[in-house]
C-alpha positions in Angstrom: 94.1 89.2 82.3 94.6 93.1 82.7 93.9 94.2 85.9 94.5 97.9 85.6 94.0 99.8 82.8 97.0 100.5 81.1 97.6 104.3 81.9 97.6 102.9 85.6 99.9 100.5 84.7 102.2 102.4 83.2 102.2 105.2 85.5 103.0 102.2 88.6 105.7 100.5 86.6 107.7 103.2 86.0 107.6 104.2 89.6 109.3 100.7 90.1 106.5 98.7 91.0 106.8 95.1 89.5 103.0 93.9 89.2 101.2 90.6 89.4 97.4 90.1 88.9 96.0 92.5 91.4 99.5 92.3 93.5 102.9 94.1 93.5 106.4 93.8 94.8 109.0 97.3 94.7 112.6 97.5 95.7 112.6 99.6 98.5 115.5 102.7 98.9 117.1 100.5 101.6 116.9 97.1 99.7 119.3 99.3 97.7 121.3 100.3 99.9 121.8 97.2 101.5 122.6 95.3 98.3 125.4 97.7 97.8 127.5 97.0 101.4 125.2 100.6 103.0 123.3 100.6 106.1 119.8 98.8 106.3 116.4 100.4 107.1 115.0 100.6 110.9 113.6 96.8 110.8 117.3 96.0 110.6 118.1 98.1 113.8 114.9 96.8 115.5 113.9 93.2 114.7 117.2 92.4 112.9 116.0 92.1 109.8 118.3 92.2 106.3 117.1 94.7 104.7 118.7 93.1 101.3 116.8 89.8 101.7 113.6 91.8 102.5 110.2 91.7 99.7 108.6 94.3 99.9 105.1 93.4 98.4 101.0 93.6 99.0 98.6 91.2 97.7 96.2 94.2 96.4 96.4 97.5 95.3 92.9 98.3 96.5 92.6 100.4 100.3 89.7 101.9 101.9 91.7 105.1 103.4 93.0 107.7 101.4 95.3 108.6 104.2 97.0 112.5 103.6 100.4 111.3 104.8 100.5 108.0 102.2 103.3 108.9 99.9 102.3 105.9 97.7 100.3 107.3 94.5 96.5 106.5 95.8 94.6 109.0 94.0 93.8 107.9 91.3 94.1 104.4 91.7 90.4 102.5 90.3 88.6 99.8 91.0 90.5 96.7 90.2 89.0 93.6 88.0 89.6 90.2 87.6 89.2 87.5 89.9 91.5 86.8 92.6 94.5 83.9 92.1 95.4 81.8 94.7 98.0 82.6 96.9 100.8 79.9 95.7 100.3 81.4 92.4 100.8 85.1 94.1 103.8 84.6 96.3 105.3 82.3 93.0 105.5 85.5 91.1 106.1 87.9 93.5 109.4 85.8 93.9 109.8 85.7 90.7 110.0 89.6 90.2 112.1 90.2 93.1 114.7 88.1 91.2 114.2 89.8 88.5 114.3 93.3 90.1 117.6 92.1 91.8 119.4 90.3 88.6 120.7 93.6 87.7 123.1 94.3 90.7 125.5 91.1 89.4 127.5 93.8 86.8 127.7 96.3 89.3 131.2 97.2 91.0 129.1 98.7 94.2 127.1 95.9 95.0 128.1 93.9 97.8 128.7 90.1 96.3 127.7 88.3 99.6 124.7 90.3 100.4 123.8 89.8 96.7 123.7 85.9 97.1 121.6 86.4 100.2 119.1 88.9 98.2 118.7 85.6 95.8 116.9 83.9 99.0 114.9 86.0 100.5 114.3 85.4 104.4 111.3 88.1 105.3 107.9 89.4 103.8 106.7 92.5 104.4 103.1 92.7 103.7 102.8 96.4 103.3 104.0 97.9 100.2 100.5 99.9 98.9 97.2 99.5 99.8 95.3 97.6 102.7 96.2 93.9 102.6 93.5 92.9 104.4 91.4 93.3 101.4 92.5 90.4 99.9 90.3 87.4 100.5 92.8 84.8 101.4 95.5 86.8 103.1 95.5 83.7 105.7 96.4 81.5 103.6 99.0 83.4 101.9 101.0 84.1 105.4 101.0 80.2 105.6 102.4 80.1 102.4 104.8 82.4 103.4 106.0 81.2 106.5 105.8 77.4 104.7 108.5 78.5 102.4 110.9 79.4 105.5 110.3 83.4 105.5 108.9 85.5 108.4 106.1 87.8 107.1 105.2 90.7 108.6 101.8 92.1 108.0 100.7 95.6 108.1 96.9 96.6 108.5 95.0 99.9 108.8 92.9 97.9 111.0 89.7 98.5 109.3 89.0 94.6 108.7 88.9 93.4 112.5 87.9 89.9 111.5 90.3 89.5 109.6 92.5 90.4 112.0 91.4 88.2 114.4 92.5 84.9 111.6 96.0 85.6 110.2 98.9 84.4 112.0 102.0 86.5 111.1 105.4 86.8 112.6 104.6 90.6 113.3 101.4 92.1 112.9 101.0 96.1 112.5 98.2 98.2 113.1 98.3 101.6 112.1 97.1 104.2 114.3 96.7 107.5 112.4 94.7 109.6 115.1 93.7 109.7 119.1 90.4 110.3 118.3 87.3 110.2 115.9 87.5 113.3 114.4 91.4 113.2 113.3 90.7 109.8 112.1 88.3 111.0 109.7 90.3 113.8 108.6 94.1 112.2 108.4 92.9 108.7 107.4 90.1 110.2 105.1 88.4 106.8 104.6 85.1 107.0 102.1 83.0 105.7 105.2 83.4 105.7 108.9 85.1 103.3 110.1 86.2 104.0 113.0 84.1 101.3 115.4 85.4 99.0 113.2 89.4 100.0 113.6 88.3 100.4 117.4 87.2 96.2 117.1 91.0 95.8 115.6 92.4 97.4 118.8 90.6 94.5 120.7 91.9 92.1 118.3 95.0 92.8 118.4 95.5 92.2 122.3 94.6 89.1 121.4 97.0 87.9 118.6 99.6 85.1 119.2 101.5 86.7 117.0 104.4 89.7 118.0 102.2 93.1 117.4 103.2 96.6 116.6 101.4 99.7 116.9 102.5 102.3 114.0 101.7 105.7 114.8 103.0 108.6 112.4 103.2 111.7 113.7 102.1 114.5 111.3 103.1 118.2 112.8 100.2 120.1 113.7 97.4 117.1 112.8 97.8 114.2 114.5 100.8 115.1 116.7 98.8 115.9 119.7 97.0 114.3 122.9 99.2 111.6 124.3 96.6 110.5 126.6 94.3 109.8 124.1 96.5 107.7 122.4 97.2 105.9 125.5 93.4 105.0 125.9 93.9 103.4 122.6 96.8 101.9 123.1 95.6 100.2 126.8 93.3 98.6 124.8 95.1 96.8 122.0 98.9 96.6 124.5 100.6 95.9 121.6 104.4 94.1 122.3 105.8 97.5 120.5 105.0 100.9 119.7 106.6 102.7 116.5 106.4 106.7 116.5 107.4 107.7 113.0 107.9 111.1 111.6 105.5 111.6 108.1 107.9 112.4 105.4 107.1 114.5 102.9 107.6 112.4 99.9 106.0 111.5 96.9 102.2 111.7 96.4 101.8 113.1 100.0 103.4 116.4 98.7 100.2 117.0 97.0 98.0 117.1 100.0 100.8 118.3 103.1 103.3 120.7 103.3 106.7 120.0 104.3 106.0 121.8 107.7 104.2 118.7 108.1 107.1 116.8 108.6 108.4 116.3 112.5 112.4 116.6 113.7 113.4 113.7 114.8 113.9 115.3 118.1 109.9 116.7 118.0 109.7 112.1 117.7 111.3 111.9 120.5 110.4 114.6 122.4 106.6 112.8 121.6 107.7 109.4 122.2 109.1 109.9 125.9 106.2 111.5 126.5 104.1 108.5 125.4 106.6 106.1 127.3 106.0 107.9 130.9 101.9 107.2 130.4 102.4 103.8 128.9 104.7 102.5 131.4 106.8 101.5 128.1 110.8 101.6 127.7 112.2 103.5 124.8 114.7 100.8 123.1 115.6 102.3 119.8 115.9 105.3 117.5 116.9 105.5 114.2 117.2 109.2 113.6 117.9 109.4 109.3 114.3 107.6 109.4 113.1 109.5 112.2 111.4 106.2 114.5 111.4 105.6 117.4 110.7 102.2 119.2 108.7 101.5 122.6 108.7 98.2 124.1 106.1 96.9 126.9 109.1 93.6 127.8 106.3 91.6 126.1 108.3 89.9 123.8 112.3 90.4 122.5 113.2 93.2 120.0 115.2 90.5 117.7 113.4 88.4 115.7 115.3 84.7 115.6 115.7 83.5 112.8 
């Protein structure tokens, strides 16, 4: 069953994206990197996470925001059709294209040979490569699926589905937080309704997770990167375990709709995220400055994920 039409198609598989059904999974720049003996991306520094053995994949290609900072190419994408497969029959294929994606790196005289037999069994899921995962009916079951197999999933949500928020059980759940108030919300997130009670329900929600839980907040210069204490209103509310300040990046699709003035220092991040730390009453743990995060911790729970 086509699920896109085939301009769509094309245009997402040559920008690496490995599809299946109404899913994908992409080799991130890091993935890369890693597989090749390099330094791994900031879930690596933070959580201790291989960056090599990481799959990078979302259950649905659909999202309600049509956020200005979202490098990932959102404009045009329509209306997917075709019914929705189960999530055993999902994760079986994203595997299966990770392998595939990966098989390449064997001839290679860069790539790291041990890190290459770990890529062939992936330890970690990240549920956030393009559009809002939430969308996808049985996105429960498909964490337990995950998480069955032996992998940690994290899952990363724009927070516009509180009930669904409320059921799924990840290792790490993310909420992004794109504005400290109603009116940048509708401008940086630029959803096709308000929904901005509803990503208020998901703050709520999240306090109460069992799983670990991450606010994402990316700081685009003169938009969102403004009124620390309204942030920390929102933040009291959902008292996440962490708090990621990021800097936008001016990359791909987002290059249409920001400038690269857009794009924070890393020591404007910082400068942001002590800030943020004196009103939270959270410690600053971690930086990564080539990716331009920074990492907050509330002593909730341990940066390193055991695994």
């Amino acid at each position: 069953m086509d699920y896109l039409t085939p301009q769509i198609k094309s245009k997402l598989e040559k920008r690496g994206y490995h599809l299946v059904a109404h899913g994908a999974v992409k080799p991130c720049l890091w993935l890369k990197r890693s597989i090749r003996g390099g330094d791994q991306c900031y879930k690596n520094h933070f959580y201790g996470i291989a960056s090599h053995r990481c799959v990078q994949m979302t259950p649905t290609l659909l999202c309600n925001h049509r956020c200005l900072h979202c490098w990932r190419p959102i404009d045009d994408m329509p209306a997917i059709g075709g019914d929705w497969i189960e999530p055993c029959e999902l994760l079986d294929g994203i595997l299966r294209e990770q392998q595939r994606l990966i098989s390449g790196y064997g001839g290679s005289p860069t790539t790291d040979m041990k890190r290459l037999d770990e890529a062939k069994r992936p330890a970690h899921v990240a549920v956030s490569l393009m559009g809002e995962p939430t969308l996808y009916p049985m996105l429960d079951e498909l964490i337990v699926e995950i998480k069955r197999r032996g992998m940690t999933a994290f899952l990363v949500t724009n927070g516009t589905r509180p009930e669904v928020i409320e059921e799924v059980r990840p290792t790490q759940l993310y909420l992004s937080l794109n504005a400290p108030d109603e009116e940048t919300y509708l401008l940086i997130s630029n959803p096709p309704v308000n929904l901005w009670d509803k990503f208020l329900e998901s703050l709520v929600q999240l306090r109460g997770s069992p799983a670990r839980t991450v606010v994402r907040i990316t700081l685009t210069k003169g938009m969102n990167m403004k009124d620390p204490e309204g942030y920390t209103r929102l933040l009291d509310m959902a008292e996440p375990d962490f708090v990621e300040l990021k800097a936008y990046m001016h990359l791909g699709s987002s290059r249409n709709r920001l400038s690269r003035e857009a794009m924070p220092k890393h020591s404007e991040v910082m400068e942001f995220a002590e800030d943020l730390s004196a009103r939270l009453g959270y410690r600053l743990v971690g930086q990564v400055p080539i990716s331009r995060v920074v990492l907050l911790s509330r002593g909730s729970a341990p940066e390193k994920i055991p695994l």
